[in-house]
N, C-alpha and C positions, 0 to 999 in steps of 0.2 A: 156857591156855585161858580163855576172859570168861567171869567168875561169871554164870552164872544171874540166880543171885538173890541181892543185898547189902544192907546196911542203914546209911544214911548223914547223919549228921545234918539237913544239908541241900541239896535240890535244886530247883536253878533247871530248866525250860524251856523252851529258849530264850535265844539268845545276839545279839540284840542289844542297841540302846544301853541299853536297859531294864534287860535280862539280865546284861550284862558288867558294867554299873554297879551292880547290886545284889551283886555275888559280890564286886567289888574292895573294897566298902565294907564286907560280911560278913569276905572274910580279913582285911584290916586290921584287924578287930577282935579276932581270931585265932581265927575260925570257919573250919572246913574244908566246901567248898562242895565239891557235883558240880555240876557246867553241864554239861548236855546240848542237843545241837542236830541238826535233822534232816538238815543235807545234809553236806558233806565237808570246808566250812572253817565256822569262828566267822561271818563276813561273809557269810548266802547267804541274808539276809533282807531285808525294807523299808527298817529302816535303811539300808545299803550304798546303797539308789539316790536315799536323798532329794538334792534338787540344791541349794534354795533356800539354806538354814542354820535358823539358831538365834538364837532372842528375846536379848540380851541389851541390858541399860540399867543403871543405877547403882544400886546396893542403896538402898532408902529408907531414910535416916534423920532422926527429928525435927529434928535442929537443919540439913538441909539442904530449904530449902522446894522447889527445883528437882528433886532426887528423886523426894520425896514428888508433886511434876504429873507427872511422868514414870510414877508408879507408876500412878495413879490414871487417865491417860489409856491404860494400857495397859488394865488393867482393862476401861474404858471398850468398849475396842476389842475386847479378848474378848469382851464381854455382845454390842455389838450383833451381831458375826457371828454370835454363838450365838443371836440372835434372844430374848434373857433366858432364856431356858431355862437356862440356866449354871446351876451348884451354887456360890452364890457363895464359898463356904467353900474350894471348891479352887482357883478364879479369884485369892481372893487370895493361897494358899498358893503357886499359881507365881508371883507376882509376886514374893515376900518372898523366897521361898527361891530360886528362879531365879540372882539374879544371885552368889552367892557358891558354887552348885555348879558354872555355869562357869568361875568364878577356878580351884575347887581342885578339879573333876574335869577338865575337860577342858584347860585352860590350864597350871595347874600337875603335877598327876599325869600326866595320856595327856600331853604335850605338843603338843597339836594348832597347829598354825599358821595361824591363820584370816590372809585378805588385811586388808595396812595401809595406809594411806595414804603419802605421798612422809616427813610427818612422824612418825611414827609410831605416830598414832593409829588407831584398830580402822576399817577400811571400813564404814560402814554402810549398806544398804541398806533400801529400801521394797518392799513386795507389798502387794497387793489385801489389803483392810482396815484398813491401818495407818493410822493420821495421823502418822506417821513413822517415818522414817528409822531403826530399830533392829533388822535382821536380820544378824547376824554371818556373814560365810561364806568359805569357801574355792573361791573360783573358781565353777564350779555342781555342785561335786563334795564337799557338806560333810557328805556323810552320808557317804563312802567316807573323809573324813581324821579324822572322829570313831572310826569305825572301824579305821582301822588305827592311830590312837592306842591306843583302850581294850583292842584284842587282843593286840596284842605286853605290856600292862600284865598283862591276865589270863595269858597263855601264859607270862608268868616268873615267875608267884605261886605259891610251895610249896604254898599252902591252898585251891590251886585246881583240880580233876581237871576235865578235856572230855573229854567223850566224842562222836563225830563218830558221822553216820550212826543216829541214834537216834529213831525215832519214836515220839511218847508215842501209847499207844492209849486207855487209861482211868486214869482218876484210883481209888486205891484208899479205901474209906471205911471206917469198921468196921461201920455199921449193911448195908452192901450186900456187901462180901465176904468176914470172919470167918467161919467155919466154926461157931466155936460161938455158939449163940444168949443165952448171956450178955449178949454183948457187943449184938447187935439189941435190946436191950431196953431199953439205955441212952437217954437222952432227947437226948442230945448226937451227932450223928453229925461222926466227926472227920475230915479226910482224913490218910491215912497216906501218902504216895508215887504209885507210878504204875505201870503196867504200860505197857513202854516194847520195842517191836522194833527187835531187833537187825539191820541190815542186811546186813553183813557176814558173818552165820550162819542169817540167814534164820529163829532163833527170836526169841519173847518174852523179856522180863527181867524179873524182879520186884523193883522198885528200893521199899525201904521207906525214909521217910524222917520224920524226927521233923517236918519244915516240908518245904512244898515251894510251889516258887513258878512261877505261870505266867508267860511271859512271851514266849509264843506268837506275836504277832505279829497280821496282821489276815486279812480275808475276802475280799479283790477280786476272787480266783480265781473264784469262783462267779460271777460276771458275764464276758458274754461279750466284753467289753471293759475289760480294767487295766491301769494300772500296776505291779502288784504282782506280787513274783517268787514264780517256781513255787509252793513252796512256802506260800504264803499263802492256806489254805482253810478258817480258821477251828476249828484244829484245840483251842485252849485253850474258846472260846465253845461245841466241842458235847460235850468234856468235862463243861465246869464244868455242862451243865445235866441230863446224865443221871444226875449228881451231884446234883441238886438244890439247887444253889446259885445266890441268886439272882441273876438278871440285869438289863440296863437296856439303856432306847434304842436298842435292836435294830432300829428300823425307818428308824435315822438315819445314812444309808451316803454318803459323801460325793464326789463325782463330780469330777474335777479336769476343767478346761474344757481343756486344751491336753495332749493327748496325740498323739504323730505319727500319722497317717494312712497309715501303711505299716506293715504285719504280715510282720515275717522269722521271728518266734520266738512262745513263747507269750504274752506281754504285749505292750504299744505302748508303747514309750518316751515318758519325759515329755520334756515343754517345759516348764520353770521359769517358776513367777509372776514372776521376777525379773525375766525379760525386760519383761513388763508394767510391772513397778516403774521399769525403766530407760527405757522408753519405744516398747515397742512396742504394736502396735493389731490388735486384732481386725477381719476384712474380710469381710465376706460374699462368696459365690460371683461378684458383678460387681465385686470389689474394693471397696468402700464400706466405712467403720467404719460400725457400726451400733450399739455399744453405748450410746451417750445416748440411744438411742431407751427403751431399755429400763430405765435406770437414771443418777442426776445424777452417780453418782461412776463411771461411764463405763467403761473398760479396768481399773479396780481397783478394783471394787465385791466383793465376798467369791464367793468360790466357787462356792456356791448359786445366787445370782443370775447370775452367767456360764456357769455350766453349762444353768439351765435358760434363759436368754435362743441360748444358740447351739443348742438344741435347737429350738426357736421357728422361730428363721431356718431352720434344715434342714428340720425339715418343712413350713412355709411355701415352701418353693422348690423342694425335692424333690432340695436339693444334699447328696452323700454325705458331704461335711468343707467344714469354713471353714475361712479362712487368717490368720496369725499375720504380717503386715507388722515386718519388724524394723528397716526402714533410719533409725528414730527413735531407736537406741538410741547415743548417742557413743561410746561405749565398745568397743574393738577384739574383734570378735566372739569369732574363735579363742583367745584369751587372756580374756576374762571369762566364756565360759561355751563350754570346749571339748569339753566331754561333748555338748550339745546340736549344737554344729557339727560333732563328732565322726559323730552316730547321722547326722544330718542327709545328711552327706558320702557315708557307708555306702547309705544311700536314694537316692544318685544330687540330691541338692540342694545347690545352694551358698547359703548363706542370704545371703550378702551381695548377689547377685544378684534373688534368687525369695522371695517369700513360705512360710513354712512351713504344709502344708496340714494342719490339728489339727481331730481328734475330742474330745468328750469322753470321758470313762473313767472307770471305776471305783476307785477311791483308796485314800480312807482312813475306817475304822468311827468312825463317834464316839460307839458305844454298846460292849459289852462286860459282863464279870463287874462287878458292882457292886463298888467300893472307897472305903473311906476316903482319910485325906490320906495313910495310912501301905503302903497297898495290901492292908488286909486286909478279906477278904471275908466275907458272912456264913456260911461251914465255918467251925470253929477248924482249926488246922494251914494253911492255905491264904489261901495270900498272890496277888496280882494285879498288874499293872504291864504300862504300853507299851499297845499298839496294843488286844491282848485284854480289858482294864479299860476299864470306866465310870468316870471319876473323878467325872466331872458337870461336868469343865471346858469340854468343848468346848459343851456342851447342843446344837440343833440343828444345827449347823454349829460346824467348826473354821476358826478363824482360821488365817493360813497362820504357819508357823514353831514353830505352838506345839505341834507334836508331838515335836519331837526334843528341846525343853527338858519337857516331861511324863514323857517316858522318862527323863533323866537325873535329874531333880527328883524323879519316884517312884522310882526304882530306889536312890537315896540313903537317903529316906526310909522306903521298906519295907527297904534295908540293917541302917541303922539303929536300926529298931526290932525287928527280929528278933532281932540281935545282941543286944540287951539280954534277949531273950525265951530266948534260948538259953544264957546267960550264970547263968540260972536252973539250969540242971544239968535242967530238965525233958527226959524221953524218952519213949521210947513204951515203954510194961511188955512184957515179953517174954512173957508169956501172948499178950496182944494179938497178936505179933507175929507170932508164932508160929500163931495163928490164923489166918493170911492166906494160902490158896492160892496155889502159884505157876497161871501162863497154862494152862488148857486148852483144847487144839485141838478146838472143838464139830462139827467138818468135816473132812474127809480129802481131801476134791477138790481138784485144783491144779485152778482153772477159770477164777482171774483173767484171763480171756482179754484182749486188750488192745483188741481189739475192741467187746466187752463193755461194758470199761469206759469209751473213751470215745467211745460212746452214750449210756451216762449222764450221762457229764462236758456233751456236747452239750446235753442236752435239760435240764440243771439250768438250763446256762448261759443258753442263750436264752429259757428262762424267765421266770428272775432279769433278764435283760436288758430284756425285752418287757415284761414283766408289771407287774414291782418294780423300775423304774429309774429315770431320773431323773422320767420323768411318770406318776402313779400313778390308779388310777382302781377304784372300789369292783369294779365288771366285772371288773378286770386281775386284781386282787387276789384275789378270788376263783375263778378260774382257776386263778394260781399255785397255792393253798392244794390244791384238789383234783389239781392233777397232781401236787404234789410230793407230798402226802402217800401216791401210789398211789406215785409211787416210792421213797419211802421206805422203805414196807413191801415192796417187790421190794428192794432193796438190802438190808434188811434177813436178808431169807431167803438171799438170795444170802450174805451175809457170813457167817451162821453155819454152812452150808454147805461153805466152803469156805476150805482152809489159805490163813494170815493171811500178808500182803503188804502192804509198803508202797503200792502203787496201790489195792489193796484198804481199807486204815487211811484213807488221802485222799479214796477217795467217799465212806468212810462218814462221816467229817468235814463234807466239804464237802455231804453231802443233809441231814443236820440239821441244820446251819448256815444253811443256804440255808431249811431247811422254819421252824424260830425266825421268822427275818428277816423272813420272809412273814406269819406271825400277829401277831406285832408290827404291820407294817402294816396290815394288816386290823383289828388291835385300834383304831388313832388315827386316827378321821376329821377331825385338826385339821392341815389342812396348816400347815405350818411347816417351816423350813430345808430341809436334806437330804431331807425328807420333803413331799414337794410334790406333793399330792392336785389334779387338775386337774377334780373331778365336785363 
């Protein structure tokens, strides 16, 4: 029978690149990790669908001046997507650290196999913001080969327990759930673990943990149009804040410009910047490129700018999608990017023939739990990384590529230094621990009707879509804030109400998540990047 309740040095999660990369680099240290993950495999997260790749260039070093421009124009390339917002502190941490956790996590440890040249040099490609040619990848499928590298690494490591089917509900603290008021008195409030549902038995767990790390993933779900799989509702970001720990750039949500234009499932499949990088063109509703009108560096200008330049032309024309002209790209379609030919085919299109007809969509957060270089937050016990973290790299906008090197690069480096923290022999005192109630059911109602909830899930979404999306406006904004926050407080009553569910654990995620993201907004009348005030 599944304990209850256990107590375990340390726990990740969240099991993507983040996730898996922070536990590989904890067991090798000879820390024994829990990873825990919401759906049924390791791979049921954002990572799995990125298509593009990953930043990789030559480690700088002094005595090679060609590096050192390499390092430096990367750089370069972060600040301006991020529009300087960037935290330059972490901007340069990926650069430095970047290219030698691909050598030795992804290259040499998962053995991933990114595409090479006829000689056997690394394929490089270009996306929208680069000034070159430095995106590592595997066909348009490199978040699915990073993935099945680092999983099969984690699933044969003794020092590494999964547990599948697990939803964190709350983060445990001592100042909020210790029983004895000792411990509230204390000036330090620490996180201890989590309170996590069990799927498979339909109760709570009380998982105590000396460190525990999020690595939750992002929020796209609450917009009525994503890329991002099911599971992605924000569920680390509405922890960490009724925790009281603090947060950042929550009102800087990132909208990827090319998502297909046909709805079979809950998300809209992406269309890879790559395509762009390789030579395809955005076309307005009468087929015309249109992007010089709006920006000098055209079809690869950053995200922000193409996302809200093709919203422009929609509502200017009253056209429900633009289209993605691919016949500029040399490269033999089905073989360089057969994930996109793939969805494409499935939709009844053959892109070699037809234009692909792309909406914009909701992506990826470039705000989250505030973190250092190391991913620790301001809680003690409580570490951050991947999608749910602020690192302050992307600032207003993310440059494209740099989130899968962020995950691996934090996930290293929060590895790494936990390990040494842990290495201390430090634990949590068994008074403390023992002070910690396990889950009570405040509710007896099975009332999670599905109906119920999604009406909720509806009226969050097109809120967040309407309201707080790619075009913002002090009016919108202010709307959102009053609807969400009446439904907050109705979800809320409903929640404690009624026996706990996973559909039930997801709203209530995703309406505080979604109600944050909103005040955020409201809070910064300074349009910039992802955040593009049009009043």
């Amino acid at each position: 029978m599944t304990p209850t309740r256990r107590h375990v040095p340390i726990l990740i999660i969240g099991s993507g690149v983040a996730g898996c990369t922070a536990a590989l680099t904890l067991a090798d240290a000879g820390c024994d990790v829990l990873l825990l993950n919401a759906g049924d495999k390791l791979a049921d997260g954002n990572s799995e669908l990125a298509q593009g790749g990953i930043i990789y260039r030559a480690a700088p070093t002094p005595d090679d001046p060609e590096s050192l421009r390499d390092a430096a124009a990367l750089e370069k390339d972060i600040l301006v997507a991020g529009h300087y917002c960037n935290y330059r502190k972490a901007v340069r941490w990926l650069c430095r650290q970047g290219p030698a956790c691909v050598d030795e996590m992804l290259i040499r440890r998962a053995g991933v196999e990114f595409d090479r040249n006829a000689d056997g040099s690394f394929n490089l490609t270009r996306e929208g913001g680069h000034s070159a040619p430095r995106i590592l990848h595997r066909a348009d499928y490199s978040g699915r080969a990073l993935m099945d590298g680092l999983t099969a690494q984690v699933q044969a490591h003794p020092r590494i327990t999964c547990l599948h089917r697990r939803a964190a509900i709350d983060l445990l603290t001592s100042q909020h759930h210790a029983k004895s008021s000792q411990y509230r008195y204390e000036v330090t409030n620490r996180c201890l673990g989590a309170y996590v549902l069990n799927e498979q038995s339909g109760e709570p767990e009380t998982i105590l943990a000396d460190w525990t790390v999020l690595a939750t993933g992002g929020v796209g779900q609450v917009f009525l149009h994503s890329t991002n799989a099911p599971g992605c509702v924000g569920a680390g970001v509405s922890m960490a804040f009724r925790a009281g720990v603090n947060l950042a750039n929550l009102e800087y949500m990132q909208f990827h410009p090319t998502a297909l234009y046909e709805e079979r499932n809950n998300r809209r499949p992406l269309i890879t910047e790559a395509m762009r990088g390789e030579g395809a063109r955005l076309l307005d509703h009468n087929g015309r490129p249109f992007m010089l009108r709006h920006d000098s560096r055209g079809d690869l200008a950053p995200r922000d700018v193409v996302a809200q330049a093709m919203m422009e032309e929609m509502l200017h024309s009253g056209a429900p999608c633009l289209f993605l002209d691919v016949s500029g790209v040399k490269q033999d379609l089905p073989t360089r990017f057969p994930t996109v030919f793939e969805e494409c085919r499935q939709a009844g299109l053959d892109i070699r023939k037809e234009p692909i007809p792309v909406v914009p969509a909701a992506h990826y957060f470039c705000g989250g739990v505030l973190t250092d270089t190391r991913g620790r937050t301001s809680m003690p016990g409580l570490y951050a990384i991947g999608e749910c973290a602020c690192t302050g790299l992307h600032g207003a906008n993310r440059l494209a590529s740099t989130s899968l090197l962020e995950a691996l690069v934090w996930g290293v480096s929060c590895g790494r230094d936990l390990a040494r923290r842990a290495a201390s022999g430090t634990s949590m005192p068994k008074g403390l621990a023992a002070a910690i109630p396990d889950w009570q059911h405040e509710g007896d109602e099975r009332r999670d009707d599905p109906a119920l909830v999604a009406q909720d899930w509806t009226n969050i979404r097109n809120t967040m879509w309407n309201y707080v999306g790619i075009a913002r406006t002090e009016a919108r904004l202010r709307r959102a804030f009053e609807d969400m926050r009446d439904l907050v407080r109705h979800i809320h009553d409903f929640y404690i109400r009624t026996h706990i569910s996973r559909r039930l654990v997801d709203l209530f995620h995703g309406s505080q998540t979604a109600y944050v993201i909103t005040q955020a907004a409201m809070r910064n009348p300074v349009s910039l990047g992802c955040h593009h005030r049009v009043d």
